[in-house]
C-alpha positions as a LaTeX table, in Angstrom:
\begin{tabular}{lrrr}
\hline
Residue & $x$ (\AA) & $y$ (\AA) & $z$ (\AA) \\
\hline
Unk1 & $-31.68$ & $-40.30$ & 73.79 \\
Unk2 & $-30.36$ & $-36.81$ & 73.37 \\
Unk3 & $-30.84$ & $-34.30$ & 75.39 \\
Unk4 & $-28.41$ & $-31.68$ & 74.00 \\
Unk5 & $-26.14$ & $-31.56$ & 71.21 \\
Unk6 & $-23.82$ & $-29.09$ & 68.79 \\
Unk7 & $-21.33$ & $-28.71$ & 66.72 \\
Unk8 & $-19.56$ & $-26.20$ & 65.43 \\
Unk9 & $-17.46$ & $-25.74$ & 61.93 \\
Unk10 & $-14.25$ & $-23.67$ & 62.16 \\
Unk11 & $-12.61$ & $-24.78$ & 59.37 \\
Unk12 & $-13.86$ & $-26.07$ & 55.81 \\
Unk13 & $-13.13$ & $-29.33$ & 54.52 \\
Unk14 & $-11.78$ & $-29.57$ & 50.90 \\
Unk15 & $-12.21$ & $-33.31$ & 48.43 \\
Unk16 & $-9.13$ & $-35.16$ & 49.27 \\
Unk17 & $-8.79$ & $-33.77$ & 52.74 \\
Unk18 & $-7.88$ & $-36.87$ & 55.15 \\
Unk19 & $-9.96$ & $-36.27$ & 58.70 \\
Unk20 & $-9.51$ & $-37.88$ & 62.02 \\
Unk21 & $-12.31$ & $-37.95$ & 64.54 \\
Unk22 & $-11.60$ & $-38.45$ & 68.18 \\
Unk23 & $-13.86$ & $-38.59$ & 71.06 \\
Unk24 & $-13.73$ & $-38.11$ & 75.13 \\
Unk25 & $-16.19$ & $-39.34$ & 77.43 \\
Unk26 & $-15.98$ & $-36.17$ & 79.84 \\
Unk27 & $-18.82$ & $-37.68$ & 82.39 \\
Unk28 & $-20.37$ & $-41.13$ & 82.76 \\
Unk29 & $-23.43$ & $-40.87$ & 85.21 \\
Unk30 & $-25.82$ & $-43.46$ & 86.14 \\
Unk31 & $-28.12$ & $-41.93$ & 83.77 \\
Unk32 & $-26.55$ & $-39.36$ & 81.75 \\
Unk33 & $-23.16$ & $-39.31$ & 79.55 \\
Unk34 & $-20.81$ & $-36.06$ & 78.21 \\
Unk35 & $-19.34$ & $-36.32$ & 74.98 \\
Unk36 & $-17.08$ & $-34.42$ & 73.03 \\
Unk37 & $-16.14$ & $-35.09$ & 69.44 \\
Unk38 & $-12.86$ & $-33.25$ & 67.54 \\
Unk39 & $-12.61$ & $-33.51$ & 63.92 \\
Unk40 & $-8.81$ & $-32.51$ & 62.39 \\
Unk41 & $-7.80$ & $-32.34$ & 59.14 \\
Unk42 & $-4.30$ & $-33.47$ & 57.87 \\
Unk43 & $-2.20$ & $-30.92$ & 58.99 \\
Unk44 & $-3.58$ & $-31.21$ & 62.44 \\
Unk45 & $-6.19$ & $-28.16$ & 62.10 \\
Unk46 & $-9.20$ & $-28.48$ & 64.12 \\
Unk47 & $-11.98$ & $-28.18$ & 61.43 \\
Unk48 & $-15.14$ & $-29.64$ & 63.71 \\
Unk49 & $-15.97$ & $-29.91$ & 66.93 \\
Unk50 & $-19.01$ & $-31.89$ & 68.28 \\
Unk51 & $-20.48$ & $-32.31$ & 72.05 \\
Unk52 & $-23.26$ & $-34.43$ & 72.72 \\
Unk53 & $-25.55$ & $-34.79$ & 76.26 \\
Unk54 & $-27.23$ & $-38.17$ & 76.03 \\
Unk55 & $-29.76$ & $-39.80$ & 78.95 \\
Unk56 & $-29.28$ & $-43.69$ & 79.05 \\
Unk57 & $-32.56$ & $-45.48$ & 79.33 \\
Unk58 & $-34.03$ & $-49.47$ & 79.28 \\
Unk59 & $-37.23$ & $-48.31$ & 78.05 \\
Unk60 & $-37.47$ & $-49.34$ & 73.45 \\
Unk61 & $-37.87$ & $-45.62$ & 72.35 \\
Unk62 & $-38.40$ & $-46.69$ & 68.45 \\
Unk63 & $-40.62$ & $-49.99$ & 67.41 \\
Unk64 & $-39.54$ & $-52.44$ & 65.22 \\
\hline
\end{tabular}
């Protein structure tokens, strides 16, 4: 589940543009996780960068 998230656009994006997304887990708790998400283009620019709190839980949040 989300508990906080953003991203943020510094760059645009153009048709034909090849991107590469990588992503760190910057904290692993029992119950909670930190991650960040960098989007580049192909001549290494940063054009989007994502970071995501999530909780971790057992419990079915959405029925099938």
């Amino acid at each position: 589940m989300a508990l906080d998230t953003s991203i943020n656009f510094t760059h645009p994006v153009r048709v034909g543009d090849q991107l590469t997304a990588e992503a760190l887990e910057l904290h692993n708790g029992k119950s909670t996780g930190l991650y960040q998400i960098s989007i580049h283009n192909q001549a290494q620019k940063l054009v989007a960068q994502f970071k995501g709190l999530c909780y971790r839980t057992d419990k079915k949040l959405i029925s099938a």
